[in-house]
C-alpha positions as CSV (number, residue, x, y, z in Angstrom):
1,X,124.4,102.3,124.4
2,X,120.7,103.5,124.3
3,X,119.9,106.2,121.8
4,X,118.3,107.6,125.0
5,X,119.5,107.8,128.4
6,X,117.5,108.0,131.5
7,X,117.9,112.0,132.0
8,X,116.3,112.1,128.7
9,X,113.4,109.6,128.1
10,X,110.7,111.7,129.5
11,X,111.9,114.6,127.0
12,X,111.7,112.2,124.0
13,X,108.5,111.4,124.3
14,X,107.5,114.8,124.5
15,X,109.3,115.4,121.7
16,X,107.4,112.4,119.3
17,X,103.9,112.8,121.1
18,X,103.6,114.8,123.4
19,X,101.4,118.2,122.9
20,X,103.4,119.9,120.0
21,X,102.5,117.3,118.0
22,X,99.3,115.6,119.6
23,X,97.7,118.7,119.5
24,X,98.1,119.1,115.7
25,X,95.9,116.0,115.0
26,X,93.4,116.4,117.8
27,X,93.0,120.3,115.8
28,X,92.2,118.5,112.4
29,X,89.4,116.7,114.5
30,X,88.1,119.4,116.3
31,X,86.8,121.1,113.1
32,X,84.1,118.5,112.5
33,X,82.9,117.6,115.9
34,X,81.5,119.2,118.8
35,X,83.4,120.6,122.1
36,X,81.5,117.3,124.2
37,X,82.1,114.8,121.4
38,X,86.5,116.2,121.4
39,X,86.7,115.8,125.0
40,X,85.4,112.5,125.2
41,X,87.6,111.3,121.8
42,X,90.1,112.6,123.7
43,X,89.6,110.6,127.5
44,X,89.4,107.3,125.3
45,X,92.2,107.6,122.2
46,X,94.8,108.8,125.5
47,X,93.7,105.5,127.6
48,X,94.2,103.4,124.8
49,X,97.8,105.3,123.7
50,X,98.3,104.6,127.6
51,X,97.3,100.8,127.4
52,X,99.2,100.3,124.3
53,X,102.6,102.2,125.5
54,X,102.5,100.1,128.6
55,X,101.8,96.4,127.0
56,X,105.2,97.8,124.7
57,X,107.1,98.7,127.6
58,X,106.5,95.3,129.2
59,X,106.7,93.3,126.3
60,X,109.8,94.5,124.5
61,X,112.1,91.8,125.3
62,X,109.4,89.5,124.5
63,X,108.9,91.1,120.7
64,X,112.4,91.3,120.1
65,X,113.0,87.9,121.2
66,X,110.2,86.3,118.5
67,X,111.3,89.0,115.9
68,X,115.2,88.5,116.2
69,X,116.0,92.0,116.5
70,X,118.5,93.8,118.3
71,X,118.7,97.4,119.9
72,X,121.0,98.4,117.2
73,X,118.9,97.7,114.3
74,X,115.7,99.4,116.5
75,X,118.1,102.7,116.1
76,X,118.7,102.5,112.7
77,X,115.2,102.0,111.8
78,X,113.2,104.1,114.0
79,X,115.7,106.9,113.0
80,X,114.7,106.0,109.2
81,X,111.4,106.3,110.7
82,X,111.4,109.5,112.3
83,X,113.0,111.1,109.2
84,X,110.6,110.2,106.9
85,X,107.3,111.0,109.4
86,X,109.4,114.4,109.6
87,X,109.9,114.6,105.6
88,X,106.4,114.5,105.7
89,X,105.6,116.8,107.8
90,X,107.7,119.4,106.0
91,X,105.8,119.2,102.8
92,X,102.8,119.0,104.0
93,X,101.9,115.1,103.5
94,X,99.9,113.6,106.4
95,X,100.4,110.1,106.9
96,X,98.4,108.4,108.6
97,X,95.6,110.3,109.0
98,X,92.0,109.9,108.1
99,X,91.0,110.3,104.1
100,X,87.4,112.0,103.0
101,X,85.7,109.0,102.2
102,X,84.9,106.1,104.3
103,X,84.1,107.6,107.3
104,X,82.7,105.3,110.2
105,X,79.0,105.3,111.5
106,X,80.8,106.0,115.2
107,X,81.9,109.2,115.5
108,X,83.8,108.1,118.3
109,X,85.8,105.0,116.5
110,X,86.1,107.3,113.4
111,X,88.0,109.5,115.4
112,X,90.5,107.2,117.2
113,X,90.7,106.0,113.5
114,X,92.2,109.2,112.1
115,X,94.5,109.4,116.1
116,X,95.5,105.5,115.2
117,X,98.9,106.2,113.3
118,X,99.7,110.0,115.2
119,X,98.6,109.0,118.6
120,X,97.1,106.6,119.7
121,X,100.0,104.0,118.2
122,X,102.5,106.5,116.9
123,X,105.4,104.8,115.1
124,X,107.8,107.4,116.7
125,X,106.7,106.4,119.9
126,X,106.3,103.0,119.4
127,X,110.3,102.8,118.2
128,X,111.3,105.2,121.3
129,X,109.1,102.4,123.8
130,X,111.3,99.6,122.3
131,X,114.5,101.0,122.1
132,X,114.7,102.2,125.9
133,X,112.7,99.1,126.9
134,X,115.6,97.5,125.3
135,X,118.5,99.1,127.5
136,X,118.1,97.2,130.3
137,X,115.8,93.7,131.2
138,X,114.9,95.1,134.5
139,X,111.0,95.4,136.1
140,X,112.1,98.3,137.5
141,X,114.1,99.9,134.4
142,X,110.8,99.1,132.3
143,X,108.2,100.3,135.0
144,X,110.3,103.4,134.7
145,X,110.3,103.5,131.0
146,X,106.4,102.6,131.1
147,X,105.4,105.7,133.7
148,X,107.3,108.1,132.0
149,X,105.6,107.6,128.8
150,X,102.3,107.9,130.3
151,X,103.0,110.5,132.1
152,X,103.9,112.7,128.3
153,X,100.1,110.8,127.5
154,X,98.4,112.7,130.6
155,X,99.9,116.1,129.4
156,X,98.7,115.2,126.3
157,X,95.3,114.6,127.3
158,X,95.2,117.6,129.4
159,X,95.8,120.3,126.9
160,X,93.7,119.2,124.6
161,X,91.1,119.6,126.9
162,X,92.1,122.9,127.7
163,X,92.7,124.1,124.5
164,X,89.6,122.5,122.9
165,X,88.1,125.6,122.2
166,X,91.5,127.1,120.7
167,X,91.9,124.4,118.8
168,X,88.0,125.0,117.2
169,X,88.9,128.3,116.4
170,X,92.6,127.5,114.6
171,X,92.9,128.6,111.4
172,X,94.4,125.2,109.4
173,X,97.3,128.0,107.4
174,X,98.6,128.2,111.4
175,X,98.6,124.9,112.0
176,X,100.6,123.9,109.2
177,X,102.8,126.0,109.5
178,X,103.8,124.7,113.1
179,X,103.3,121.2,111.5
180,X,106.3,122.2,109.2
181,X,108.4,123.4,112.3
182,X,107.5,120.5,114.1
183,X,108.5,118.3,110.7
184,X,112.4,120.2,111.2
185,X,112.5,118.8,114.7
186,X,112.0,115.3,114.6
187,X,113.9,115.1,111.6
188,X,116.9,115.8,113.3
189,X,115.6,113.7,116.1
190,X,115.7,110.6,113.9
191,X,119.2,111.2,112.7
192,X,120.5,111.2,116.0
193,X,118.7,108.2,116.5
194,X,120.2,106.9,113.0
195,X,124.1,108.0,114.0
196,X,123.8,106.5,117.4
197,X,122.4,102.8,115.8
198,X,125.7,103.2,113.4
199,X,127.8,103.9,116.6
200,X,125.9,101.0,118.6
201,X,127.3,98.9,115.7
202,X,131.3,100.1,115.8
203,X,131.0,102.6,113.4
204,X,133.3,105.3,113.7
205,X,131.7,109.1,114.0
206,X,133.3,112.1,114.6
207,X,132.4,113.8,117.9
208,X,130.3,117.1,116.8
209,X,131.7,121.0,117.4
210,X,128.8,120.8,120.2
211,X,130.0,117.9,122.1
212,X,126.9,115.9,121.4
């Protein structure tokens, strides 16, 4: 069985990259750029998160097919994954995202640069595509998969445009201290994920106090 079930898909990609945690990168950005030069980083990095969770989506029997990898081991990993991203987040290490030096002549490709690992190809989302694409080997089950995930990329794009100007005047102690709380979520986020690929393969858990 899927880490994530249909009543839920739409939620956990909100959860790994949707605005909680979108809007933390796009915040880092917005310091050094203008209001014009944000919103247009931010039309092009959500087309290309779009274009890229869409060829996943489509594709996933295809790359699990060439890479000889099952659903099970998908859960395992991408809950190893989402732990350490989250681990991360906690203490205050960004991975991923854009050092000092080497900053590119295009502002524009700089930026998408810094959005690559975060958002435009974010490993938690990436794993989450895969998984549910995974489910079932139906057009329909994957068109589903596919539109709910750029759906959570069109929320994404509209707040950042909404907030740009918030985001400017953020004061970096407040954003990492959401960072932090955000860390605490996906963390347990990617042991569920991790528990359910040890279920997937027959081992033996006992049901939670919560019923979950």
């Amino acid at each position: 069985m899927s880490a994530i079930n249909l009543s839920t898909v739409f939620v956990t990609f909100f959860a790994v990259v949707g605005p909680p945690k979108v809007l933390l990168a796009f915040a880092q950005l917005s310091q050094s750029r203008t209001p014009a030069e944000l919103r247009k980083l931010t039309l092009v990095s959500s087309v290309v998160a779009a274009v890229v969770g869409l060829v996943l989506a489509y594709t996933a029997d295809v790359m699990a097919a060439l890479f000889h990898i099952s659903d099970q081991s998908l859960q395992i990993a991408g809950g190893v994954i989402f732990f350490i991203y989250a681990v991360a987040l906690v203490l205050g290490v960004h991975l991923g995202g854009g050092s000092s030096e080497g900053h590119l002549d295009n502002p524009l490709a700089d930026g998408i640069r810094e959005l690559l690992l975060p958002y435009v190809a974010s490993p938690l989302a990436i794993t989450a595509l895969l998984v549910e694409s995974l489910t079932r080997d139906t057009l329909e089950w994957h068109s589903t998969v596919a539109a709910m995930y750029v759906a959570v990329i069109a929320v994404d794009c509209v707040c950042v445009l909404l907030l740009a100007p918030l985001l400017r005047a953020s004061r970096r102690t407040s954003l990492e201290v959401l960072s932090r709380l955000l860390g605490l979520l996906l963390a347990a986020v990617g042991v569920e994920m991790f528990l359910y690929g040890l279920e997937s393969l027959g081992v033996h858990l006992a049901p939670s106090k919560n019923g979950y």
